[in-house]
N, C-alpha and C positions, 0 to 999 in steps of 0.2 A: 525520342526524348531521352538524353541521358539520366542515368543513373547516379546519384551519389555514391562516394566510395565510403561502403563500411567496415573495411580493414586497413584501417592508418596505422602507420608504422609506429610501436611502439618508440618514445625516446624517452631518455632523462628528467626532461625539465614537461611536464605535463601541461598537455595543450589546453587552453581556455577556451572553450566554445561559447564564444560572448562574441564575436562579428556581429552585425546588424549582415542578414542574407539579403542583398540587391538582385538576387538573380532568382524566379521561379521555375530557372528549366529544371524542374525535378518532378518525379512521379509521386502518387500519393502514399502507393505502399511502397513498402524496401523489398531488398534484391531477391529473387526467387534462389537465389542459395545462402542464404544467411547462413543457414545450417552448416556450410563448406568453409564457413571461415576457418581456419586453421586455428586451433589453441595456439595462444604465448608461450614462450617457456618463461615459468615463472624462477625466482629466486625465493629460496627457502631462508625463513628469517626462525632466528633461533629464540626460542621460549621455553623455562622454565617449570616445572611443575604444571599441577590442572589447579586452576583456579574458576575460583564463580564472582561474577560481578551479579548484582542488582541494581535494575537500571526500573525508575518510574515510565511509565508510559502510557499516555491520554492521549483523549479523540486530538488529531491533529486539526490545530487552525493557529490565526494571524496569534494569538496572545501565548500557547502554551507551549507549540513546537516548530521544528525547522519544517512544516509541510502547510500550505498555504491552503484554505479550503473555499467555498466556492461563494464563502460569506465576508465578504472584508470587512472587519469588526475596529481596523483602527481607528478610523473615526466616523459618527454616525452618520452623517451627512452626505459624508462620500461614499461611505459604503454603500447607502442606499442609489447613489450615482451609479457604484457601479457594478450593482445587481442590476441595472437596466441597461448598462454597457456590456457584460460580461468581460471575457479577460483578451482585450484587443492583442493582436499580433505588436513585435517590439517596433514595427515601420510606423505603426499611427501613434501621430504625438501631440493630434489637437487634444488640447484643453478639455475637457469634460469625455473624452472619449476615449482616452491612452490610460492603459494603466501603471504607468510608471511610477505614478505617486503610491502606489497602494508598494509596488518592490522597491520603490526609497524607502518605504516607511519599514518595512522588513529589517532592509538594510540597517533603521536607525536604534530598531531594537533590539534585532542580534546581533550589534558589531562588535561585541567581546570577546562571541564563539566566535566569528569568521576570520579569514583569510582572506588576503585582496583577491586571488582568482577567486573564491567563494562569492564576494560581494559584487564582483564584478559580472558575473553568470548570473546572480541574484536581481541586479539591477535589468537584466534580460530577459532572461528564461522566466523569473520567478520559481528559480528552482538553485539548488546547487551542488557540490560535491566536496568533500569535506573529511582530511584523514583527522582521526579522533585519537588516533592513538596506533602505535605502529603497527601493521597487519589488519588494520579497520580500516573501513571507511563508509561514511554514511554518505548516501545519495537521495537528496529531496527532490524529487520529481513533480515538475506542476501538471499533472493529469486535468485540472481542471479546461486547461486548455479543449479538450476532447471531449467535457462536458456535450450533454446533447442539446442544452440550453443555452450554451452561449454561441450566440448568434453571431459571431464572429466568422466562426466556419463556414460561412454563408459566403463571407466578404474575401477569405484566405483557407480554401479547406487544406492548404499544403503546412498552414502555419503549426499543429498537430506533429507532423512530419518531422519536423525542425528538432522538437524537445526529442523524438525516440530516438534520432539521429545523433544529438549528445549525449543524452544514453548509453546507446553502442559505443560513442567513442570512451565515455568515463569506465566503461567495463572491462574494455578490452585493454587500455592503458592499466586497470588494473588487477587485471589478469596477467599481463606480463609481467608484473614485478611483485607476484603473489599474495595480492591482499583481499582480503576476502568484505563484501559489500553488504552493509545491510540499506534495502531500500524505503525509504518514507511516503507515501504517497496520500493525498486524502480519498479519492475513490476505488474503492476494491476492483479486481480486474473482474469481467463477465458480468457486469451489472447491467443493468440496460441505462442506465445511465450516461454510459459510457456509448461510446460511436463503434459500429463495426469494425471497421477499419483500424482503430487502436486498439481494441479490445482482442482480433485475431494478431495484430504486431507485436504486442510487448508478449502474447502467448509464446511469438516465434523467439524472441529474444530473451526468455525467462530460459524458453528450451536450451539454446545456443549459451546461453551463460549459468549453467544452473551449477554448476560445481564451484563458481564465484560468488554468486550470490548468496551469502549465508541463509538471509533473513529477511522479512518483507512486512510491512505494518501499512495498515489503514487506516480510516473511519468516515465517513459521509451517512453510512445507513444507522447506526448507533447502538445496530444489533449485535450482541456475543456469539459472532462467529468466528468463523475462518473457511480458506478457500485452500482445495489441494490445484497443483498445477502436473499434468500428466504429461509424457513424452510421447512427442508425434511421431515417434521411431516404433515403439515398441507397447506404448500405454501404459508402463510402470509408473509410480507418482514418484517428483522427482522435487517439487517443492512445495514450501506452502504459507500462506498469506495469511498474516495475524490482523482482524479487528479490534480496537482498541474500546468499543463500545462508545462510548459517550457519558463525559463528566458537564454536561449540558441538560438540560428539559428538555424530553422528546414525548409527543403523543402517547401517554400510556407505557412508557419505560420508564424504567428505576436508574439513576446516576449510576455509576462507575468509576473505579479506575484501574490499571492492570498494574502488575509488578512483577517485572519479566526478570527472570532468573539467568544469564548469558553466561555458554561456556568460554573461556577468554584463550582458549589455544584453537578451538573452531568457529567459534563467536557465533553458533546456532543456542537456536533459546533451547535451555535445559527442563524448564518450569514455568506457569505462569499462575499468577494468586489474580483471582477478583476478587473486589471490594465495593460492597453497593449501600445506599441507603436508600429505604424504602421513602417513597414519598408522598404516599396516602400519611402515613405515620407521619411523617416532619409536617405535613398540613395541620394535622390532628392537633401535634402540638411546639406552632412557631413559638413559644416563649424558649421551649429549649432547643440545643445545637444540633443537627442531625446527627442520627445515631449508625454509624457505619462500621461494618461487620463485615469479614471474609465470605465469602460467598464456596468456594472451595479455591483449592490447587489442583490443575489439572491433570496432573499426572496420579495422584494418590485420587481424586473423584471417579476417574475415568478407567481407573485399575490398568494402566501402561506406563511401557517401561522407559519412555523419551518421547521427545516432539516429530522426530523425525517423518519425511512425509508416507514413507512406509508404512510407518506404525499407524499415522492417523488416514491412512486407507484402509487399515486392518478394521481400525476403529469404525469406519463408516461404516464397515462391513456387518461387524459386529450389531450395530444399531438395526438393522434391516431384516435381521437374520437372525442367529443364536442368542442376541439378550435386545431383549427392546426395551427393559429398562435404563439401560444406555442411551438408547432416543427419548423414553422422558425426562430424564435428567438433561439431555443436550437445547432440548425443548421449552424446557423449566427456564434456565438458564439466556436462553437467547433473548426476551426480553427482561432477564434479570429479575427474574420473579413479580413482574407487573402482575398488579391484581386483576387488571382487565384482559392484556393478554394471551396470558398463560394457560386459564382455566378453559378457555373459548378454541384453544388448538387441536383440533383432529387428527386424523392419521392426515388428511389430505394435507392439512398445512405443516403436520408433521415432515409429511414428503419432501415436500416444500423448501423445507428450514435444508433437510438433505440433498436435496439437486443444487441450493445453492451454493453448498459447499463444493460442491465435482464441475460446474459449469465456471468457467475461467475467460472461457471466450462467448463471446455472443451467440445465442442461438446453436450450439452446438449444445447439444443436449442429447447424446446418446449414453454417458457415463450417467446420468438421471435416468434414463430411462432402463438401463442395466437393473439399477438400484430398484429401481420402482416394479419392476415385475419378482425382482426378489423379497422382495417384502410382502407382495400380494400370494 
């Protein structure tokens, strides 16, 4: 059974991975040497001084941002359609069973931000890729696809395969012409959420592209985390995956929103501010508007000197080890000071909160398990 090729020749004018694929001679995982792809050579784009942008950033879904979540909220009717279809491959186009209408409707709400190859990947993938500004480029990924709920996979487990495979190519296109990627996704990698299968690939292609990828954002779970991603070479940490929390009602969490601080010559996040409003409090009293307060800055809470994925390996370290006030504060924080909880967390679910930040791929659970005997 052949293989797909995932080293396409860089060119000029950037390929649109929006075909309809008529052919399923492919295998489900990618090529056992991803790793041997050769780097691009990149071209060096000239920039100016160190600048900081501030950029807002919320739980992604259909209304807030470019990453699609696994609730289609455009309209009510349908969406309830197709939480019991879930997110069909682009070949099904009956009537109550395709989801094309939910990435037209995408299409119809961000077409100020897009571009025609963006809309046009959009109208397919339900994903897209998208330079924001010269040396950026953001990549919305539909990981929903990979959900372990949608029942789809059942019908096309190869359909999965398709989005990591435009992936690779949006990375590698822009790794040859030096631009550095931040990725969007709504489900965090190594959740169980997620399928085996995608969950050990995009590890392999975080690895293979991690000097491209600046930056990585989530949210499906609504909790204040993040996720480190380590190298299967050597086990240094090498990136790492920001949750956005949740500006939504969840079981016993506090609203949210982050305010990501961007270096704009590396365009890795510098800072990041939370902001919560309690929502026992806004119950207490709906005549007035919620009352929303910072929560901290990461950097100045956490006493480190950058985001970098080293430092927050240091950091995890730190939690387990030499200050464990550090894990109640990371603790505190993770459902944003809910009242229920917060006060209810142990060392075990303390652990807990920690394995999920080191676990990236499914069921690999030995960087948890490092942690956990350190702590004990």
């Amino acid at each position: 059974m052949p293989r797909t090729n995932l080293s396409p020749k860089p060119s000029r004018k950037r390929q649109t991975w929006c075909k309809e694929q008529k052919s399923k001679t492919v295998e489900a995982v990618l090529p056992q040497d991803i790793l041997a792809i050769p780097k691009a050579k990149t071209k060096s784009s000239k920039r100016e001084g160190k600048r900081q942008k501030q950029i807002k950033f919320k739980k992604p879904n259909v209304d807030e941002d470019g990453a699609v979540d696994e609730d289609g909220d455009v309209d009510e009717d349908r969406a309830i359609d197709e939480e019991e279809a879930g997110f069909a491959p682009s070949t099904v186009t009956e009537p109550g069973l395709d989801t094309h209408w939910l990435y037209e409707a995408l299409v119809n709400k961000w077409n100020y931000y897009l571009d025609d190859d963006a809309r046009q990947s959009l109208r397919i993938l339900g994903g897209f890729s998208k330079l924001v500004k010269p040396g950026l480029r953001v990549i919305s990924l539909n990981n929903n696809v990979a959900y372990k709920y949608n029942w789809w996979l059942a019908y096309d487990p190869l359909d999965a395969k398709r989005h990591l495979d435009w992936l690779i190519e949006e990375l590698y296109n822009a790794e040859a012409v030096g631009e550095k990627v931040h990725i969007i996704a709504h489900i965090p990698p190594g959740v169980p959420d997620l399928t085996k299968t995608w969950s050990r690939e995009y590890n392999r292609i975080v690895n293979r592209f991690t000097s491209t990828i600046a930056a990585e954002f989530n949210g499906h779970t609504h909790s204040d985390e993040f996720k480190i991603f380590y190298s299967s070479v050597d086990g240094s940490p090498i990136n790492v995956a920001w949750n956005s929390g949740g500006a939504t009602a969840y079981s016993h969490y506090n609203l949210n929103y982050k305010v990501v601080t961007v270096d704009t010559i590396t365009y890795e996040p510098m800072d990041i501010e939370n902001y919560i409003y309690n929502l026992t409090e806004a119950n207490f009293t709906p005549e007035r508007r919620p009352h929303w307060f910072r929560l901290y800055d990461f950097r100045t809470t956490f006493g480190i000197n950058n985001l970098s994925a080293a430092s927050m390996d240091d950091l995890v370290l730190r939690m387990v080890t030499s200050n464990r006030n550090l894990l109640e504060l990371y603790s505190a924080f993770f459902p944003k000071l809910s009242d229920r909880r917060w006060f209810s967390c142990n060392d075990y679910c303390k652990l807990d909160q920690i394995c999920k930040i080191v676990v990236t791929e499914l069921w690999e659970r030995g960087k948890c398990e490092e942690l956990t005997s350190l702590f004990f």
